[in-house]
N, CA, C and O of each residue as an XYZ file, in Angstrom:
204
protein
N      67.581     48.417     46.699
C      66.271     48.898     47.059
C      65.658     49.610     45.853
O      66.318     50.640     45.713
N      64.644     49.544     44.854
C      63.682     50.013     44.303
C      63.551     50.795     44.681
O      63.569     50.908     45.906
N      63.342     51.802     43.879
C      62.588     53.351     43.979
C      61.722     53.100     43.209
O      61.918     52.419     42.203
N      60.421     53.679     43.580
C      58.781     53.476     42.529
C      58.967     54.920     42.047
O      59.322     55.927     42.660
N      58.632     54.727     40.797
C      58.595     55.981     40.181
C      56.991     56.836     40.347
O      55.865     56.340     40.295
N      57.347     58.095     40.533
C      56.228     58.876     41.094
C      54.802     59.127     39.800
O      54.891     59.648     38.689
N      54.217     58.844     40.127
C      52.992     58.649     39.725
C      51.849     59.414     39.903
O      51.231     58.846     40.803
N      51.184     60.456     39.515
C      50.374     61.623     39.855
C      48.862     60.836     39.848
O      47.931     60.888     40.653
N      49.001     60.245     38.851
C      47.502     59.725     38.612
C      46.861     58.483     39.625
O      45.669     58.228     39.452
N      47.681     57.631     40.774
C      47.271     56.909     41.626
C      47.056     57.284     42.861
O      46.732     56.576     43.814
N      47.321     58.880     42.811
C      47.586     59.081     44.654
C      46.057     60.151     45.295
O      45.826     61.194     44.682
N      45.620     59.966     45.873
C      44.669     60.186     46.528
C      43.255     59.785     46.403
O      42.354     60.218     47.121
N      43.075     58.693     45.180
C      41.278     58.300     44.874
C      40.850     57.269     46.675
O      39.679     56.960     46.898
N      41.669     57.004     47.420
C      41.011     56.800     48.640
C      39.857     58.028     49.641
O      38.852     57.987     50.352
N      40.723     58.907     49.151
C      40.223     60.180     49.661
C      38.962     60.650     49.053
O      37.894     60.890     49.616
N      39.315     60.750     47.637
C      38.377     61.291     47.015
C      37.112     60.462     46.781
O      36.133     60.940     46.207
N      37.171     58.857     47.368
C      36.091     57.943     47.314
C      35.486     58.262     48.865
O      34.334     57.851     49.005
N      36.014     58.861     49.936
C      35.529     58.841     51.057
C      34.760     60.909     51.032
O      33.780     61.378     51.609
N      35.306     61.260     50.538
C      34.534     62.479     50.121
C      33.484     62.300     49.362
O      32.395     62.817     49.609
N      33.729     61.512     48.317
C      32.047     61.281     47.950
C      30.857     60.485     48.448
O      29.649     60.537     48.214
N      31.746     59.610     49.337
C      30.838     58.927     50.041
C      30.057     59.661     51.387
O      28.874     59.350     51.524
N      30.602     60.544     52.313
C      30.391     61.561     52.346
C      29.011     62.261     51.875
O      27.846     62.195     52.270
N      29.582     62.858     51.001
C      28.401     63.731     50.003
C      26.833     63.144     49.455
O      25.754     63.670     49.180
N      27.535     61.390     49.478
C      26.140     61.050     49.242
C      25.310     60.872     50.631
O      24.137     61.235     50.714
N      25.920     60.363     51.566
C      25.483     60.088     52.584
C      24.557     61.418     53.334
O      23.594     61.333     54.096
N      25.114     62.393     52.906
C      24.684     63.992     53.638
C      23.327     63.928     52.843
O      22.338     64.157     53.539
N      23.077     63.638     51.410
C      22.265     64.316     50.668
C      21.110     63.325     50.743
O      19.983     63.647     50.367
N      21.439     61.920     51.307
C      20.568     60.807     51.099
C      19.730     61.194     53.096
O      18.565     60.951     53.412
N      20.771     61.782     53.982
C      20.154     62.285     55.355
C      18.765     63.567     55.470
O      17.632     63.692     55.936
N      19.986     64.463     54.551
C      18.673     65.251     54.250
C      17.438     65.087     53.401
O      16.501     65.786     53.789
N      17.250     64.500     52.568
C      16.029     64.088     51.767
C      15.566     63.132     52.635
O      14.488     62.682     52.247
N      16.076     62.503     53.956
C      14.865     62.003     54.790
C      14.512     62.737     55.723
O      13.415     62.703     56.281
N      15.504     63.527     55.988
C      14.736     64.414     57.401
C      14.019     65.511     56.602
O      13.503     66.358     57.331
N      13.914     65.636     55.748
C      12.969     66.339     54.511
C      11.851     66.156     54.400
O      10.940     66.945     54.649
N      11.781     64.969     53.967
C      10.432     63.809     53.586
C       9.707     63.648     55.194
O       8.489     63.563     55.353
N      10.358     63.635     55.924
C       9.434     63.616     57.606
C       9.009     64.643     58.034
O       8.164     64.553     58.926
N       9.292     65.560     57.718
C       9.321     66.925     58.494
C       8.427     67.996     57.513
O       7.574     68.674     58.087
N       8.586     68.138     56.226
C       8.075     68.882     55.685
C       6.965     68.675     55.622
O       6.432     67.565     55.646
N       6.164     70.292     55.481
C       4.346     70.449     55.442
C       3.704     71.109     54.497
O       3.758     72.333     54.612
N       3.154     70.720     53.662
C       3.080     71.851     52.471
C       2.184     72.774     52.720
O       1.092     72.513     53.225
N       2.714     74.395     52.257
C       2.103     75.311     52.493
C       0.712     75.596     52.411
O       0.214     76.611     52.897
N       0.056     74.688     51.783
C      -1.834     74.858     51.811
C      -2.483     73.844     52.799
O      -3.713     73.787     52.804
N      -1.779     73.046     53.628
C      -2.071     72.723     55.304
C      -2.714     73.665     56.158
O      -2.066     74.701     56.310
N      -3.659     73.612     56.679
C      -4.287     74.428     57.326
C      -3.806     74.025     59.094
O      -4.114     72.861     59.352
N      -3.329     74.550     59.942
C      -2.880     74.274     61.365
C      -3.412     73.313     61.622
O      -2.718     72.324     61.855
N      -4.883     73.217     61.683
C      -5.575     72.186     62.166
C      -4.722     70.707     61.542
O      -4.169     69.833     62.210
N      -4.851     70.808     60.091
C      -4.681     69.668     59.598
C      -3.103     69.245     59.880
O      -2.925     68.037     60.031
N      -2.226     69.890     59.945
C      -0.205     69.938     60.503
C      -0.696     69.401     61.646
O      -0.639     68.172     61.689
N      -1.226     70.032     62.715
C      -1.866     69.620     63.994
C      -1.604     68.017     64.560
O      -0.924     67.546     65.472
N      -2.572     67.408     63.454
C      -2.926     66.121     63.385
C      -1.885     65.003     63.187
O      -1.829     63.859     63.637
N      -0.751     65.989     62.033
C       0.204     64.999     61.996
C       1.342     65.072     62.930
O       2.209     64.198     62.916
């Protein structure tokens, strides 16, 4: 039976590809519920109102 010799540099980039995927996914959610929602501060009620 083979023993694989231990290897530091192959063990966890599954993880660390699902953490960043993750991270993008969060940042790509909020910059749309961003872009829908936000009103810029020289909107007058009336005009927020409307939208």
């Amino acid at each position: 039976m083979p023993e694989e010799r231990y290897n530091p540099h192959n063990k966890g980039w599954g993880a660390a590809a699902l953490i960043i995927t993750l991270a993008i996914l969060a940042n790509v959610t909020a910059y749309t519920i961003h872009k829908a929602t936000y009103l810029k501060p020289d909107k007058s009620r009336q005009e927020a109102a409307q939208h």
